[in-house]
Backbone bond lengths (Angstrom), bond angles and torsions (degrees), N, CA, C in turn:
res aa  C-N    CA-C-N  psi(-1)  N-CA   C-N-CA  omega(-1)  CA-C   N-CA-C  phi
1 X - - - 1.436 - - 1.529 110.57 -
2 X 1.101 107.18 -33.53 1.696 122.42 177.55 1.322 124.75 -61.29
3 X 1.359 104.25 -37.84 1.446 127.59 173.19 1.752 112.95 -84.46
4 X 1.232 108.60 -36.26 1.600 101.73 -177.24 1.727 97.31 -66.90
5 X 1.189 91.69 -51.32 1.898 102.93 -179.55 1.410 107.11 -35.09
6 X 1.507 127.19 -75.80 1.298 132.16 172.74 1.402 100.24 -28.06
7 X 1.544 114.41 -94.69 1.426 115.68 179.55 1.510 130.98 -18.94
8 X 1.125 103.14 -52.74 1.838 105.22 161.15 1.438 124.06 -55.59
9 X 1.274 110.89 -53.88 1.481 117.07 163.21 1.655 114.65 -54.59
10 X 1.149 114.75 -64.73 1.635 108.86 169.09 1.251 139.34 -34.14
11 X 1.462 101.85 -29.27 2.021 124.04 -176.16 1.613 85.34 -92.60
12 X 1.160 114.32 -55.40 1.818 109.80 167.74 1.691 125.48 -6.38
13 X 1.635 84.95 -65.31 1.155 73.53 -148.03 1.548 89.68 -111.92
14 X 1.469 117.14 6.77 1.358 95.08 153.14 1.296 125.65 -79.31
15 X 1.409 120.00 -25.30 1.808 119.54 168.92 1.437 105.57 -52.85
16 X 1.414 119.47 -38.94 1.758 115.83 -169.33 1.884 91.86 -45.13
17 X 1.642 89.81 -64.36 1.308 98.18 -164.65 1.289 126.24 -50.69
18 X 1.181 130.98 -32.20 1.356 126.55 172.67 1.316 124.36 -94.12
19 X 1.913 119.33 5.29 1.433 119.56 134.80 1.175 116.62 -40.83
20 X 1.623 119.94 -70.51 1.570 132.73 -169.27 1.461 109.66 -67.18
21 X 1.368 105.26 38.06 2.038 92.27 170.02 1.446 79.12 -136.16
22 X 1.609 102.71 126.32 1.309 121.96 -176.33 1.886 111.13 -88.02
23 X 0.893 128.23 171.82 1.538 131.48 -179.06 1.649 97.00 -88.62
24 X 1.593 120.74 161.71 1.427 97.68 148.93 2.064 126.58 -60.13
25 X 1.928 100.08 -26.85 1.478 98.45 -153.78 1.684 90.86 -75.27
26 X 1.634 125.08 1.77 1.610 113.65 -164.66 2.030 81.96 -103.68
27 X 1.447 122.48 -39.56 1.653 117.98 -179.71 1.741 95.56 -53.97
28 X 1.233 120.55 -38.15 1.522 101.83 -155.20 1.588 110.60 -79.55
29 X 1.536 101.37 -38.94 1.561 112.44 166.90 1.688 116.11 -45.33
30 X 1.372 102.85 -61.67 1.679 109.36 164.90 1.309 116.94 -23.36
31 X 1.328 100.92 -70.68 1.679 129.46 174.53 1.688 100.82 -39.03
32 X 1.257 114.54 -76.12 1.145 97.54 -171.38 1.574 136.63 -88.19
33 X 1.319 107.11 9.83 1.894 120.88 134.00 1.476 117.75 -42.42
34 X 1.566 91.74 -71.82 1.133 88.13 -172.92 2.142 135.85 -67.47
35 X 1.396 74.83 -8.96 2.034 79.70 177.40 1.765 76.71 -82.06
36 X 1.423 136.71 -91.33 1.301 111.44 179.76 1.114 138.80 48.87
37 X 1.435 98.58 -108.18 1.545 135.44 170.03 1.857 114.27 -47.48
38 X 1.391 107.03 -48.76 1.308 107.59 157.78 1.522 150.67 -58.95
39 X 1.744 88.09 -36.92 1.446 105.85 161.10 1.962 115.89 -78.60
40 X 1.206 111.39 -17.09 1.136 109.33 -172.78 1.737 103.14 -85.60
41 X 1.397 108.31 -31.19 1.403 118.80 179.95 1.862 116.84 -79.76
42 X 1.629 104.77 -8.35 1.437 97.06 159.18 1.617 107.73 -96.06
43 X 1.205 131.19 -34.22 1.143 127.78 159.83 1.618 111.39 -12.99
44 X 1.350 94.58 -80.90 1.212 103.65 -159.43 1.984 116.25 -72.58
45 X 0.952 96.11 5.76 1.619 120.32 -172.10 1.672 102.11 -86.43
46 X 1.570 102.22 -52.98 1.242 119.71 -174.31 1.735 115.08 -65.41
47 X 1.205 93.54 -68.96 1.904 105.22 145.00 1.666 125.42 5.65
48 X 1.360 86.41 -64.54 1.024 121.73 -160.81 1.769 120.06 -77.80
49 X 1.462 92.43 -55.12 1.490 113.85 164.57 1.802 118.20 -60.53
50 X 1.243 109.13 -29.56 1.860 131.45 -157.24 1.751 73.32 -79.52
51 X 1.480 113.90 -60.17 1.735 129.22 -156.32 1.393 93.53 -67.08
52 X 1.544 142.20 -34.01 1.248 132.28 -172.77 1.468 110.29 -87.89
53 X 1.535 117.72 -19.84 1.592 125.63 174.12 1.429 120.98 -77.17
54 X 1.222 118.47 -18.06 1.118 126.73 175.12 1.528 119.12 -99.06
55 X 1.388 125.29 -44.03 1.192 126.68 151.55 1.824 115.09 -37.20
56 X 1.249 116.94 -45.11 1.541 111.40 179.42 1.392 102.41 -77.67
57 X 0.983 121.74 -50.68 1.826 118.49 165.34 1.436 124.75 -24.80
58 X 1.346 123.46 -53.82 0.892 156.61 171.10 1.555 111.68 -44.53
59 X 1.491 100.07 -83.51 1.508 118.87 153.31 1.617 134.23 -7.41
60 X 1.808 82.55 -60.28 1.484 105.11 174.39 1.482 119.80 -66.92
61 X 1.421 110.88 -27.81 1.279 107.24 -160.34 1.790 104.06 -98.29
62 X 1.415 93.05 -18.86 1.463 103.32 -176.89 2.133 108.67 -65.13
63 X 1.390 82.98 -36.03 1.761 96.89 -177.31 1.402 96.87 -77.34
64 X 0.878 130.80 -6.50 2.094 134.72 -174.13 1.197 107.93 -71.52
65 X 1.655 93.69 -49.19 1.779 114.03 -168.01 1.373 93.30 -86.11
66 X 1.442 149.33 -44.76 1.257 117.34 -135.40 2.139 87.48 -98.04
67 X 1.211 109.43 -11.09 1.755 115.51 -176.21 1.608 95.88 -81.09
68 X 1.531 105.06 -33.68 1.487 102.33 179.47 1.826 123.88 -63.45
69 X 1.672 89.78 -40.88 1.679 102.53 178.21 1.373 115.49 -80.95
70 X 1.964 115.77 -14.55 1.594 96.29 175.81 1.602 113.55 -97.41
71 X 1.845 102.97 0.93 1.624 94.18 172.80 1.320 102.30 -86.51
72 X 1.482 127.54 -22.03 1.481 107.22 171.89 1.356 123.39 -65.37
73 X 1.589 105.16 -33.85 1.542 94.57 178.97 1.065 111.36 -80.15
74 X 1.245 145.20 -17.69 0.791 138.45 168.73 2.289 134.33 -55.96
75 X 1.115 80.65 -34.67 1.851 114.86 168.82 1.604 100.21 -76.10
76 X 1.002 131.07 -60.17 1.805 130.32 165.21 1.155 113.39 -61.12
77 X 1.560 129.28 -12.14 1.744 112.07 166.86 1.846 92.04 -102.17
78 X 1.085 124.54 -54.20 1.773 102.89 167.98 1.340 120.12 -47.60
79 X 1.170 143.14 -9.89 1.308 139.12 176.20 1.673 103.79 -91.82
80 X 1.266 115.37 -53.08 1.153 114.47 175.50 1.672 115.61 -69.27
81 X 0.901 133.54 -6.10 1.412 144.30 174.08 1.860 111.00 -96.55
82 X 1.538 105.81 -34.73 1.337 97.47 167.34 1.935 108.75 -76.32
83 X 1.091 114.23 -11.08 1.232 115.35 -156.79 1.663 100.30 -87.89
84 X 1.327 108.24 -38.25 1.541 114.76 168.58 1.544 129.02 -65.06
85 X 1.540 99.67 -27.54 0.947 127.55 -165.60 2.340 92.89 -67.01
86 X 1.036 77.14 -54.31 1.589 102.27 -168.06 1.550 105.52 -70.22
87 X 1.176 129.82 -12.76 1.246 149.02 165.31 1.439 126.38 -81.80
88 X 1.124 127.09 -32.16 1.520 172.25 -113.34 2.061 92.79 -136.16
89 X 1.671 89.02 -71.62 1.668 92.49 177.06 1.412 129.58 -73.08
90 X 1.819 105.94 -16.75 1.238 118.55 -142.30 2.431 76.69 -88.35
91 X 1.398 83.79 -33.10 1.829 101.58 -178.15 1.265 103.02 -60.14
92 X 1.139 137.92 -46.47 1.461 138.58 -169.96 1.291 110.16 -99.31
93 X 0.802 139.23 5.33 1.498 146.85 171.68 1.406 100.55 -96.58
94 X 1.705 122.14 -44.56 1.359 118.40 160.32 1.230 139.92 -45.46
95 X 1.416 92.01 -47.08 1.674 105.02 179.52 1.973 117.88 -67.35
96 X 1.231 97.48 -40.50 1.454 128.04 169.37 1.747 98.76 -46.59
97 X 1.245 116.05 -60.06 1.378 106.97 -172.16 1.501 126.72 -73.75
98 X 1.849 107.14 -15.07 1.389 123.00 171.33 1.425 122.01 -85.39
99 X 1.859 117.28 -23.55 0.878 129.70 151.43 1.832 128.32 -46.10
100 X 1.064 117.02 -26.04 1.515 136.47 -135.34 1.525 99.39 -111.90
């Protein structure tokens, strides 16, 4: 019984073993999955990077315009504020001279 046992186990695990010995034509197939898979994974890397450069581009330019439109408005409420301002004195300087 000891011996069939061995023997069974022995044919075991030599079949395991000569599953796991690959051909060259099954390494090269492997091989060329796997470049594949790699090339497909810079693809999509690149993709990816192109899609994140342009989004900040974007970004950037969006913040260009909106710093651009609050220094203008900003320059049209000081202009219009000096302008009142000057209106304001131009009024009291009037009154000042009717007073007088």
């Amino acid at each position: 019984m000891r011996i069939t046992k061995a023997m069974a186990l022995a044919a075991g695990i030599t079949a395991l073993a000569a599953c796991n010995k690959k051909s060259p034509e099954a390494n090269q197939a492997s091989n060329i999955e796997a470049n594949a898979e790699n090339q497909a994974e810079n693809v999509s890397a690149a993709g990816e990077n192109e899609a994140s450069n342009i989004m900040n581009s974007a970004e950037n330019k969006a913040s260009a315009v909106k710093n651009e439109a609050s220094n203008e408005a900003a320059a049209i409420k000081n202009a219009g504020e000096n302008k009142a301002e000057a209106v304001r004195k131009a009024a009291d300087n009037s009154s000042e001279k009717k007073t007088k």
